[in-house]
N, C-alpha and C positions, 0 to 999 in steps of 0.2 A: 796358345792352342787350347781351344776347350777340352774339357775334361768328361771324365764318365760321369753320367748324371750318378747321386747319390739322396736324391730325396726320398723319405720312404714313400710319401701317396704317387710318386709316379710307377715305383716298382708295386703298389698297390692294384697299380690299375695294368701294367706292364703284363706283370706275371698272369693274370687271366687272360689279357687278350695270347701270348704266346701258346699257352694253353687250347684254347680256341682253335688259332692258326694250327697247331699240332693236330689236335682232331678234326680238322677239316683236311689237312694233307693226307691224315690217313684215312679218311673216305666220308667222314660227314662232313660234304661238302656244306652246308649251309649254315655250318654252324663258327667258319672263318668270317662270315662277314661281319662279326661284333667286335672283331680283334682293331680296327682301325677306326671306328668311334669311341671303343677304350679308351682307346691310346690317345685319340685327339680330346680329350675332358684333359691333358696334359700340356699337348704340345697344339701345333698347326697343323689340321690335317694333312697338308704333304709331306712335314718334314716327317710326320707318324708315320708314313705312307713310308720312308728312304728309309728310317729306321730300323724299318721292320724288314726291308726287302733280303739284307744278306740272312735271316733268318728262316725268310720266306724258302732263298734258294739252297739253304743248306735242307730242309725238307723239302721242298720238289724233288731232289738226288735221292732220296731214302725213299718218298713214294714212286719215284721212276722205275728206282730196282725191285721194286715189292711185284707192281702192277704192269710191268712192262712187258707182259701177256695180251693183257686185259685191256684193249682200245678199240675206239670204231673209226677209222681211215677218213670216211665220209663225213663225219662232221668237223672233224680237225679240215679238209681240205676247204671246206665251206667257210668257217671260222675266222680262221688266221688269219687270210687276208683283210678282213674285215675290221681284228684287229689290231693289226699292223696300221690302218688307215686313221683308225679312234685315237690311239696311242701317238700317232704323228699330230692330228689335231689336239690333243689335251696338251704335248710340250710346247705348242704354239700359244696355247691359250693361258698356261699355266702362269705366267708372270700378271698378268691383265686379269684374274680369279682371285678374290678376296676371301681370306680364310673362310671369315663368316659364311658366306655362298657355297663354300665345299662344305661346313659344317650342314649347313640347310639341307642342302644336295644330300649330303649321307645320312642323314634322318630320313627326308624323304623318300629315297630308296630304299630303308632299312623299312620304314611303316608302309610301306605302298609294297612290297614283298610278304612283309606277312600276314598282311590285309588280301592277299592274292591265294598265296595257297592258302590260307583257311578259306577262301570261298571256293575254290577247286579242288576241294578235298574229296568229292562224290565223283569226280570226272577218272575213269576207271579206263577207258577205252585207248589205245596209243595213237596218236596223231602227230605230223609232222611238217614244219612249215617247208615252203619253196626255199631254192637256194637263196634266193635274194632277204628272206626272212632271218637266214640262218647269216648270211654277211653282216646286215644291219643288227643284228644284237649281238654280233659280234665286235662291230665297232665300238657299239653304249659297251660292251665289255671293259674293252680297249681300253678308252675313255675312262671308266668309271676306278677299274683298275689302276690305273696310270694317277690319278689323283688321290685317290683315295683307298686303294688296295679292296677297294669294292666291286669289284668285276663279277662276285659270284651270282646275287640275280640275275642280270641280262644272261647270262651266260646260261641261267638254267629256266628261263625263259622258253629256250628256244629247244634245250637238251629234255629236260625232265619228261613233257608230254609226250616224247619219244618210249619213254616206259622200258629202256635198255636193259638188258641186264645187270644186276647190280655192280657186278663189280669190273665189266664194261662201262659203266657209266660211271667209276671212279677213276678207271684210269686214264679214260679218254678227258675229263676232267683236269687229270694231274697233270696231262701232257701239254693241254692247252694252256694252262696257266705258267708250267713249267718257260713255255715256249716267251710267255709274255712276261713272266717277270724278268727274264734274262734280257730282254732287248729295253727292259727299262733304265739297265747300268747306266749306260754312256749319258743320256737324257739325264739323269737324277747328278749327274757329276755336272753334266752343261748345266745346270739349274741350282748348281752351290748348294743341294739338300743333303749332302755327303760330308762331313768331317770328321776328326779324329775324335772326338768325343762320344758321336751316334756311334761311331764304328766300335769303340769299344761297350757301348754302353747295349750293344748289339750281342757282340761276343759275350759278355756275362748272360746275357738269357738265353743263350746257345744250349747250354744242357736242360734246362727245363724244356725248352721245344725241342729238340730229340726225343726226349722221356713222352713227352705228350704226343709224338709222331705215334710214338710204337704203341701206343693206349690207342689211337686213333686206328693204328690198323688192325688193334687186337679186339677192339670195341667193335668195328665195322666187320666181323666175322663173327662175333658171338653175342651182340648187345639186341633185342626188338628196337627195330628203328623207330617204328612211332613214339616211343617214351621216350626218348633223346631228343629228335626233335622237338617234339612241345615244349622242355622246357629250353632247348635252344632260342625256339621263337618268341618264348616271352622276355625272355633276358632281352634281346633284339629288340623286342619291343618297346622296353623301359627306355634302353640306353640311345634309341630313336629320338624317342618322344625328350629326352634329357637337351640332345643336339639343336634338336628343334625350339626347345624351348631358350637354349643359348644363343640361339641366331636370331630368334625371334626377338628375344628381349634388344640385345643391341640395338636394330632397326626400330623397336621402338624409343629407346634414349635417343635414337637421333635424328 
């Protein structure tokens, strides 16, 4: 039976990303989607993805209860399904996805996000797409989440230019992904990315992601958001361009 990992460079790179995932549960959202290119400089992006997930869901509970005022009905209605549809194509596709290609994939979306808002950083005005708008980035959620615990672009793709209230727009956030990390159990079990060694090696970074939930939500009530951000988005940007450069080079040895 595998065991708990015990290297120190994975709990190097472990312990930030939980960190990350904590303050993105407690309301900065964008600053989770570094916690699973982390983690993948370790492991294979999915199994990072399984790893992480009972930690994921032991913080969805704690932002459920915090925020569970604080949602918008109409976008979760819109969403989910959308979800639920990406989420069924990614465990299809999941076996036939070569790490390298999800490494690619989560750089790409990690530099192609923040090459995005920095250029819509002057766009002030709230705007909102059609339903059909709000399905399909709900599916790349799906998807994106489902492989690689990177669901939060698409997702605020579609949410952000809505310009909600803040902490409408956290919770409505918490509940969507709450919604999707949970239906990723069964999937991640049918897909062998679940053993006794993730699981425990899961449960040891269980209290630093607690600690870092409640920073998250204590930070998202008293911190200015734009200095947070920024350096969120450059950390991102490093550890992108890192991904990129590790999938890159393979294809080229071969």
């Amino acid at each position: 039976m595998p065991a708990i990992i015990t290297d120190p460079f994975f709990y190097a790179v472990a312990i930030p990303a939980v960190i990350f995932l904590g303050l993105s549960k407690g309301g900065f959202s964008g600053v989770g989607i570094a916690a699973t290119p982390l983690l993948a400089l370790y492991l294979p992006p999915l199994e990072a993805a399984a790893l992480l997930l009972p930690v994921l869901i032991t913080q969805d509970l704690i932002s459920i209860y915090v925020y569970r005022r604080e949602w918008d009905a109409s976008n979760l209605k819109i969403m989910l399904p959308g979800a639920v549809a990406g989420m069924t194509l990614a465990w299809l596709l999941a076996s036939y996805i070569s790490d390298n290609a999800v490494r690619i994939t989560v750089g790409l979306i990690g530099l192609i996000f923040v090459i995005d808002v920095w250029r819509k950083r002057a766009r002030i005005e709230p705007t909102r797409m059609g339903p059909a708008g709000g399905v399909f980035w709900g599916a790349v959620s799906g998807f994106t989440s489902f492989m690689t615990q990177a669901g939060g672009p698409p997702f605020q793709v579609y949410v952000l230019p809505q310009r909600l209230p803040k902490l409408v727009l956290v919770g409505t956030t918490t509940i969507f992904f709450a919604v999707v990390n949970a239906l990723k159990i069964v999937p991640y079990f049918a897909l062998g990315q679940f053993h006794a060694g993730n699981f425990a090696t899961s449960l040891a970074l269980l209290p630093m992601a607690i600690i870092a939930n409640f920073m998250g939500i204590w930070l998202v009530k008293h911190t200015p958001t734009n200095l947070f951000y920024n350096i969120a988005y450059a950390l991102l940007l490093v550890i992108s361009l890192v991904l990129l450069w590790q999938g890159c080079s393979v294809l080229w040895r071969g």
